[in-house]
C-alpha positions, 0 to 999 in steps of 0.5 A, a space after each residue: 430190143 423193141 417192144 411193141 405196146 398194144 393199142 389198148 393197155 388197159 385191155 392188155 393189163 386185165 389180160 394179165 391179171 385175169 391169167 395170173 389166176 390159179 387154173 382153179 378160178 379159171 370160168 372159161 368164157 360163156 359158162 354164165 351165159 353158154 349161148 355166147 359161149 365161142 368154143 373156137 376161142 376157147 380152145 385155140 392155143 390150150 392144153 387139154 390134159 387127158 388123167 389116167 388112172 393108171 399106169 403108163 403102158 396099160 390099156 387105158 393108157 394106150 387108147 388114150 394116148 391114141 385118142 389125144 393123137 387123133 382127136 387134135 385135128 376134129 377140135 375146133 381151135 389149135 388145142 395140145 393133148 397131155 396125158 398125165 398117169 395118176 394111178 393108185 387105189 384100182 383108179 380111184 387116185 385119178 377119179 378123183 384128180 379128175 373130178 375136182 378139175 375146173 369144168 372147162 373142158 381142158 380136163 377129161 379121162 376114162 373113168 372105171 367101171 368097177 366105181 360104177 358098179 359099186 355106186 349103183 350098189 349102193 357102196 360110196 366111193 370117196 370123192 365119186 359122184 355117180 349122180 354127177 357123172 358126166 360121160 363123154 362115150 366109149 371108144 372101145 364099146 365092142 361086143 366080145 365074145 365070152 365062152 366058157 369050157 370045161 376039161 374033156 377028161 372029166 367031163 363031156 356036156 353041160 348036161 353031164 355036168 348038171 347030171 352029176 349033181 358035182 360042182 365043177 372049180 374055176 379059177 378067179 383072182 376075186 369076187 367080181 372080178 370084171 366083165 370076163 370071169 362074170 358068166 360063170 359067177 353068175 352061174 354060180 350064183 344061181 345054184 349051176 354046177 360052177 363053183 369059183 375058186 379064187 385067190 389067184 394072181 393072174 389070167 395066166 395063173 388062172 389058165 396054168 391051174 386048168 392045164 394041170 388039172 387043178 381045175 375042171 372049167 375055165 374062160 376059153 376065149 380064143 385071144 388067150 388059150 392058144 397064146 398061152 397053153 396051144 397043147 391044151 386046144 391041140 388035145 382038144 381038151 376044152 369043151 365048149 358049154 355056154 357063152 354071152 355077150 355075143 357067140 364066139 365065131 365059128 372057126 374057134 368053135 370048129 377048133 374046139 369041136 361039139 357040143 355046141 355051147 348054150 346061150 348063157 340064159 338058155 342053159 337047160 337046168 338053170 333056174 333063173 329069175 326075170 330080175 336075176 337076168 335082168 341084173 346079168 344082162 345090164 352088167 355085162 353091158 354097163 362093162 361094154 363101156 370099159 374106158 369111156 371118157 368122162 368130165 368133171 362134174 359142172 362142164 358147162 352143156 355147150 362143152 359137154 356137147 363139143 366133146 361128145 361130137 369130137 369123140 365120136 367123130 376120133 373114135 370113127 376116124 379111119 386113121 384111129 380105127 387103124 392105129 388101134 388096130 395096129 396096137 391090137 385094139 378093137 375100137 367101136 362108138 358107144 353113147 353116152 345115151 346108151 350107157 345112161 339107160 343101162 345106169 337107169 335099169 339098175 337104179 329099178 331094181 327091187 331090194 332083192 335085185 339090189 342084193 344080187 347084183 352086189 353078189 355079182 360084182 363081188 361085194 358080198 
């Protein structure tokens, strides 16, 4: 068998020394002088794994695995994608593989709102830096729609609710529980006629406990109710009482039948602060950016500023839009400048706002 020698063994020779080097010690080319950095070759012929926090066939995995398929062609260079699942600890065994990564660019992942929340509230998450989070954008950055009802065979209005002087139970799995349950928390929490009950196991446990009239009040979102209990939305059992985030379309509200439900901040009798809304209101956005990806603390800006070009452009490329789609996922962009903001208005509150807002999200 020949061998062809190259013409500069000694250049060849360093080649291989410098990559007989563990990934860790890996400084990619430009890192101490990013203006020289040539991003092409950086990336040409390399392996970018994508972690996931979780385990395979979740959403998270799937938006990603759909990321990596579609996001080849607008890499500069020749790059293959690897999803690696890393689940445990409600994500935070991944977070924290991810963020001891090398900052080269060839490691990123969708990080977990929850750990946000938390490190805003001022709770630490072991091996979490949110002063150090670098976010690349949200690819699922869609405004859903929250609705809550209550049971039409105890009672008719929002009005009659707040009335009665009753508190009407909901179910939940948890304190601060995520971005669905959260309007009727919040409304529980400042003195509305809600009252949750948690301990439950499941969404579908949650609405089986409505349908059998364990409870009174229950998220009735249009996605869930006919698929699971289609006779409760028949009897026209649920009657709508207010929403946010964005109004739920018209045919479901047709569906359902009068009154028409209030804005969540509209609701008459309903005695908020400006900071109270003002926590609900960035809550419920920070949770708008549920997957956005993320790369490990000390990417290089050069790097950071390529991913966030290649992300937007795959999040807005026809043929992913339609591949997610197809698995039942809306996708829409969502900026990293836009998430910052929403981290910022937090970081202002008040002790007192502090205090609610980790009652919003479950640490109490």
């Amino acid at each position: 068998m020949r061998f062809s020698i190259p013409k500069q063994p000694l250049l060849f020779i360093a080649a291989l020394i410098f990559l007989s080097f563990p990934a860790a010690n890996f400084v990619p080319k430009g890192v101490t002088n990013a203006a020289a950095q040539d991003l092409k070759e950086h990336f040409n012929g390399k392996t970018i794994n994508l972690i996931i926090g979780s385990g395979a066939g979740g959403g998270y995995d799937i938006i990603a695995r759909l990321f990596a398929k579609h996001a080849v062609k607008h890499f500069p260079g020749t790059p293959r994608f690897i999803v690696r699942n890393i689940p445990g600890a409600s994500g935070l065994k991944g977070t924290q593989y991810l963020v001891r990564a090398a900052p080269d660019g060839l490691t990123a992942g969708p990080h977990f709102t929850h750990m946000v929340m938390k490190e805003l509230a001022g709770i630490d998450v072991p091996g979490f830096d949110l002063d150090k989070l670098i976010i690349v954008g949200a690819n699922t950055y869609v405004k859903d729609d929250y609705l809550i009802c209550a049971d039409r065979k105890k009672v008719g209005s929002w009005e009659e609710m707040v009335k009665s002087g009753k508190s009407y139970r909901m179910a939940g799995q948890r304190p601060g529980g995520g971005r669905v349950p959260m309007g009727a928390e919040f409304v529980s929490l400042v003195g509305g006629p809600i009252k949750m009950v948690f301990g439950y196991k499941s969404v579908a446990e949650e609405l089986a406990a409505f349908a059998r009239g364990e409870t009174e009040v229950v998220t009735c979102l249009d996605r869930r109710f006919p698929r699971f209990f289609p006779e409760v939305v028949k009897q026209k059992r649920l009657v709508p009482l207010f929403w946010w985030n964005a109004r739920p379309t018209d045919k479901w509200l047709e569906t359902l039948g009068k009154p028409d439900p209030y804005p969540i901040l509209e609701l008459p009798g309903l005695k908020t602060t400006e900071e109270q809304r003002e926590v609900f209101t960035t809550a419920v956005r920070i949770h708008q950016f549920l997957r956005a990806f993320m790369l490990p603390p000390g990417t290089p800006e050069p790097i950071v500023k390529l991913w966030r070009d290649v992300f937007k452009a795959t999040t807005e490329d026809p043929e992913f839009i339609k591949a997610a789609k197809a698995a039942n996922y809306d996708v829409g962009y969502g900026s990293p400048q836009e998430y910052e903001e929403q981290l910022k208005s937090i970081k202002k509150l008040t002790p007192e706002g502090i205090k609610f807002f980790r009652k919003l999200i479950g640490e109490r």
